[in-house]
N, C-alpha and C positions, 0 to 999 in steps of 0.2 A: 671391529673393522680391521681390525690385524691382518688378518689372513687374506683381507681384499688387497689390500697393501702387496705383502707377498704373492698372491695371484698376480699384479698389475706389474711386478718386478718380472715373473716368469714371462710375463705376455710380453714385454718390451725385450725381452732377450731371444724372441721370437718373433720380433718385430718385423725383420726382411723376411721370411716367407709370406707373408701376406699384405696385398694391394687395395686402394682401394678402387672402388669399382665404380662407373660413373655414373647409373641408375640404382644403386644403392647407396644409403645413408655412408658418413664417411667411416671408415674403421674406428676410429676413435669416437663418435657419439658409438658406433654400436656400443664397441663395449662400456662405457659409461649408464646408457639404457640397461646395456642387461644387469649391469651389478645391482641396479636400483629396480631390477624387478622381482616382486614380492614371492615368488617362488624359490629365485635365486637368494635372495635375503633369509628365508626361512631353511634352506640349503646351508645356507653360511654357519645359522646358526648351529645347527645340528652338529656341523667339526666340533665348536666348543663343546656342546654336550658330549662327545664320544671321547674328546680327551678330558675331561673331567671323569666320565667311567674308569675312563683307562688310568687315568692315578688312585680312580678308589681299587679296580682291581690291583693294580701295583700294590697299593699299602694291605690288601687282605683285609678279611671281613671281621679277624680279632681286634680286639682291644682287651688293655691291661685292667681290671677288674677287685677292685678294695673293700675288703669288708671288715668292720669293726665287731666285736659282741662285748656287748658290757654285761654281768651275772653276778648273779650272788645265791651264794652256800650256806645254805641253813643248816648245821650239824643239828644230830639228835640232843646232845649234850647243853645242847644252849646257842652254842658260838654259831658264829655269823659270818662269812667273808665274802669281801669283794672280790671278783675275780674279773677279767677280761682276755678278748684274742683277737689279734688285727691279721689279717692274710693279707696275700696281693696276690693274683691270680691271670694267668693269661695261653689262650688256646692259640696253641703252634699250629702253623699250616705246614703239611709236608710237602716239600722239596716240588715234587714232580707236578703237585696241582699249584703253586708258586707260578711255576714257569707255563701252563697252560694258562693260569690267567693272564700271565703276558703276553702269551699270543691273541688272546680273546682280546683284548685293551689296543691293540696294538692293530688289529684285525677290524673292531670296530673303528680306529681313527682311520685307514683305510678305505674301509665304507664309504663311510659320513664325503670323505674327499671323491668318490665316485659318484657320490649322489649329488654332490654340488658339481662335478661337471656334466653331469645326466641334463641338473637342473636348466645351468648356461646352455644344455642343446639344445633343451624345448621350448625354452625362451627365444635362443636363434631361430628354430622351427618356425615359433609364432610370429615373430617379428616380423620372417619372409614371408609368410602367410596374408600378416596385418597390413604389410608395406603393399604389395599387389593386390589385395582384393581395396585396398583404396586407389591404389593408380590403375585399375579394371574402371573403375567408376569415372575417375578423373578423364579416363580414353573416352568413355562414353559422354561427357561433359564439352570434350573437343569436338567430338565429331557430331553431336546435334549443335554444335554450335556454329560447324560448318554447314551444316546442313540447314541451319536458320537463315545465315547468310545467302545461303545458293537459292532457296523459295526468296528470299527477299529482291533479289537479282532476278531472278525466275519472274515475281509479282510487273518490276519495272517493265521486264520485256513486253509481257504483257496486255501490261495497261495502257504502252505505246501502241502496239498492235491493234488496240481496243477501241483508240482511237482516231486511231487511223484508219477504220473499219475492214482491218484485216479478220480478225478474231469476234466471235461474239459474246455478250454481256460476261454469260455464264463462265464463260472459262478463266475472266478475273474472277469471279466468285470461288471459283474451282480452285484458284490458286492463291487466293489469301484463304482458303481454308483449313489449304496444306501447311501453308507459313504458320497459322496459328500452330497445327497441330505439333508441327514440329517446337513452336516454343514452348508449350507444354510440356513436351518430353524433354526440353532442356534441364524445366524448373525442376522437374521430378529426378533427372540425372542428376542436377546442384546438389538436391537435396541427398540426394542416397551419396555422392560424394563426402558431405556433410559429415553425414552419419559415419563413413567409414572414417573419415580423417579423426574424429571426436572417440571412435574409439580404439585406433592405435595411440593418441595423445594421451588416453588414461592408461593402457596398457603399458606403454613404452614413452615416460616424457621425458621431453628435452629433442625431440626428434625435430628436424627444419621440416615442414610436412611447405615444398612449394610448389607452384605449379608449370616449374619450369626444369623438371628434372626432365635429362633427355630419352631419347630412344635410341638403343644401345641395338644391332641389328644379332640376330640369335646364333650361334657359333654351333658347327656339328660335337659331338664328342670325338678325342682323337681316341680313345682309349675302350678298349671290348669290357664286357659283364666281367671278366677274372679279375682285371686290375681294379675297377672297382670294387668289387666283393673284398678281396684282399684290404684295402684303404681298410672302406668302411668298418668291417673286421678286427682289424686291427688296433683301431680307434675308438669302436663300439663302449661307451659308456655302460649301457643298461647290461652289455652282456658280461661286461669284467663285473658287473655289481650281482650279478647273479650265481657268478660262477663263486666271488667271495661269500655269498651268503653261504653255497655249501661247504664252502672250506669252514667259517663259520660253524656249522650246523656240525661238522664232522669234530673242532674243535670240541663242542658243550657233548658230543658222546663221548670225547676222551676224558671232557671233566665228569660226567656224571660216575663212569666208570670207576675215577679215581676215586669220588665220594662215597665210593662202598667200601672202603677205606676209610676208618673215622678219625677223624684230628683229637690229638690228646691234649688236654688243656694242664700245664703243670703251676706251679704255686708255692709260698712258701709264706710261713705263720709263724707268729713269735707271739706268746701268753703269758697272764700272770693268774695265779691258784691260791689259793691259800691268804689273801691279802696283801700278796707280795712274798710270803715264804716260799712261794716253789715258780721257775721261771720253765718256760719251756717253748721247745723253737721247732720244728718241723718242717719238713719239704713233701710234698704231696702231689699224685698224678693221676688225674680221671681220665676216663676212656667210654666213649657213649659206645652202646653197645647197639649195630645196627640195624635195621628194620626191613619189611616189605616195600615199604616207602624208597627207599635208595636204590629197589632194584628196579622199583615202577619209575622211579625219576631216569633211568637209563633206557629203560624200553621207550619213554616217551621220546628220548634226544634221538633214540636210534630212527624211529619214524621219521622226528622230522626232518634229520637228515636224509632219508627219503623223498620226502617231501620237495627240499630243497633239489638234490637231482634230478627229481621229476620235471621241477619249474624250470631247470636250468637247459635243458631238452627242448622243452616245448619253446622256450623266449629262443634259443638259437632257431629252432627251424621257424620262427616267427619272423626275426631280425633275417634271415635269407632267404624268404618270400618280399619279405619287405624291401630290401636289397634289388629284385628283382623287376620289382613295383614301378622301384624309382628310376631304375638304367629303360626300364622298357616307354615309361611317361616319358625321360629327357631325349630317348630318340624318336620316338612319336613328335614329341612336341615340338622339334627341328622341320621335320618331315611336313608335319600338320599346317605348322607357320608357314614354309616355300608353295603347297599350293593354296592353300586360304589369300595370297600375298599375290600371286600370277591369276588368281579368280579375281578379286579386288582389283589390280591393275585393269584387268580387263573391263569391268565393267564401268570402270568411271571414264576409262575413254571411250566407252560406246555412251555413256550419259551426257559427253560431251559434247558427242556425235550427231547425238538426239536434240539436244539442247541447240546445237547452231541450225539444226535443218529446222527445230521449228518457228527459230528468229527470222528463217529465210521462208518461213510460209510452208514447209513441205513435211512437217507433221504436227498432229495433233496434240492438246496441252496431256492428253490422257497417258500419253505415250511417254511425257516427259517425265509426268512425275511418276507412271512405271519405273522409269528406268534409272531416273535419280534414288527412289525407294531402296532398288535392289543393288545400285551403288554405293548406298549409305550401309545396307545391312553385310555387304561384302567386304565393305572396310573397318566396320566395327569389327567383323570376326580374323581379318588379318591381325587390328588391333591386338585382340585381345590372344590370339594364337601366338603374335612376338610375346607378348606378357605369359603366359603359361609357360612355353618355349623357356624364356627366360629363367625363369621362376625354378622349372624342374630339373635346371642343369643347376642353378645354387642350390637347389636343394639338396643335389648328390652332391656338391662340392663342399657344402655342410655338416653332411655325415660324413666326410671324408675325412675332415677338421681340414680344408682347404680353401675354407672362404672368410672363417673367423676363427680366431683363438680360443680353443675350448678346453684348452689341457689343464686348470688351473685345480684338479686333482693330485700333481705330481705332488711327489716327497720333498716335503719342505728339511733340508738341510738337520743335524743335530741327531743324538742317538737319543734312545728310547732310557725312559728312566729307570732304574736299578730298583727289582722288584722288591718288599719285606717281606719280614716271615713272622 
């Protein structure tokens, strides 16, 4: 948990650029949720795995290497001797592929801190995702619930009328029909509510999931597709982790090249002959002699450095389609909210409309709950148009790194450790 520590220092020193928002959770669960989600955890973990590489690349792949011989000498003559040789032995890495591991070590810790703030995006992705399509349900929860209300209101009028002998039998019939039908779709809204709150709580816990978060009214963007592009861009996780992978990829063709270059392991022995009459000490140096193997280990790095440029091409022109996706969704989804919103407006005052002419006798029940119907389903789609609306402007403000603190990739403090050889 170190490095969550450190993340949670960098985030607080980046504390003033970022608000919080009053239909979203508060800054502070965010990021407590996201540290605790299990992509993000297994993110975290991965830093440690790439600096543990990165000291084994630092210390090199030799070790010091001891060997003993114990023997004995049979002369023709008769005699006998013991003899023994102890060495110690150990393979020098040259200079130039040293310091190529250290870029590789240092390249990989890198990484690992680009994929843990990739992780913290798509976890913020989710969470926006998980947060809205349960308050999608929660709207729909309000509004048969208003809609319960209004046939129940609707039923009294009614049944007054009914028996007053304004109205006949059927059309109380006709309108506890509708009351049912509408609490049905309550029960069935609760439920899918339910369901959605049950599984942002497993995804993201610790979240207040109440039912009395407000409605935040949807804001145009002040800003064109460039200055977005540029943000996003700039900030872009997956695309800095891609573009490292070829640096990467370019590094292992400089190592493999070096390794057709073979590392000489040198040594040094001290013996006894003779039963101890003759002593003898020596210094010694092997040299592998190299192979087709080292050239085929160099074609493969060169491919897949290939490889990697290829992906790193395709994820940019991916990321700016994508880019484009979301500025075109958040001004739709402003646009879409304003007449879904003056549609709705209008028809609940014609339902109201309807509604007093037919208390005063001057229309029919059929007419009413026409027109209640298509007031209800114009108001759920406002509803739900403020919510998308919403949604698709944090969502750019997300990838913007403008809505939550996602930078917790940066370079933690301290030089890199001093390679061996």
């Amino acid at each position: 948990m170190i490095f969550l520590v450190c993340a949670g220092a960098v985030a607080d020193a980046h504390a003033e650029a970022f608000v919080d928002h009053a239909d979203l959770p508060p800054l502070k669960t965010v990021q407590e949720v996201m540290a605790n989600n299990s992509r993000v955890q297994v993110a975290e973990a991965g830093i440690r795995l790439e600096q543990a590489n990165a000291r084994k690349l630092n210390a090199g792949p030799y070790e010091a290497s001891a060997r003993l011989t114990q023997k004995r000498r049979a002369v023709d003559n008769g005699s006998n001797f013991n003899e023994w040789e102890a060495a110690l032995e150990r393979g020098l890495r040259l200079p130039g592929k040293a310091e190529i591991d250290r870029q590789l070590g240092a390249q990989g810790i890198s990484q690992s801190r680009l994929a843990y703030g990739d992780a913290l995006h798509e976890a913020g992705r989710s969470l926006l995702r998980l947060w809205f399509a349960w308050r999608e349900q929660e709207a729909q929860v309000k509004q048969w619930q208003r809609q319960v209300e209004a046939f129940a209101e609707q039923s009294r009028i009614v049944k007054r009328r009914v028996e007053a002998g304004d109205a006949p039998r059927m059309e109380a019939s006709l309108s506890e029909a509708a009351q049912a039908q509408a609490e049905y779709a309550l029960r069935q809204a609760r439920l899918r509510a339910q369901s959605a709150a049950t599984e942002l709580a497993q995804r993201f816990a610790g979240l207040n999931l109440s039912d009395d978060v407000p409605w935040v009214t949807p804001e145009p963007l002040e800003q064109g597709l460039d200055y977005w592009r540029e943000k996003i861009l700039e900030h872009n996780h997956e695309l800095a982790f891609v573009r490292g992978e070829t640096q990467r990829a370019r590094l292992h063709v400089s190592r493999a090249g070096a390794d057709k270059t073979p590392d000489p392991s040198v040594g040094v022995s001290y013996g006894s002959e003779r039963s101890g009459e003759e002593r003898i000490a020596g210094v010694f140096l092997s040299i592998p002699l190299p192979g087709e193997a080292r050239a085929a280990s160099e074609s493969g790095a060169i491919a897949q450095s290939e490889v990697a440029a290829r992906n790193e091409a395709a994820t940019t022109n991916r990321i700016n389609a994508e880019i484009i996706t979301a500025y075109n969704a958040a001004v739709a989804g402003y646009d879409s909210w304003n007449s879904a919103q003056s549609a709705a407006d209008g028809m609940q005052h014609n339902a109201e409309l309807i509604a007093r002419a037919y208390a005063l006798g001057e229309m029919n029940l059929s007419e009413v709950l026409t027109a209640r119907r298509q007031a209800l389903e114009a108001s759920l789609a406002a509803s739900l148009a403020m919510l998308g609306a919403r949604e698709s402007r944090y969502r750019l403000l997300l990838d913007a790194h403008q809505l939550w603190p996602l930078d917790a990739d940066e370079e933690e403090g301290g030089g890199a450790e001093h390679a061996h050889y």
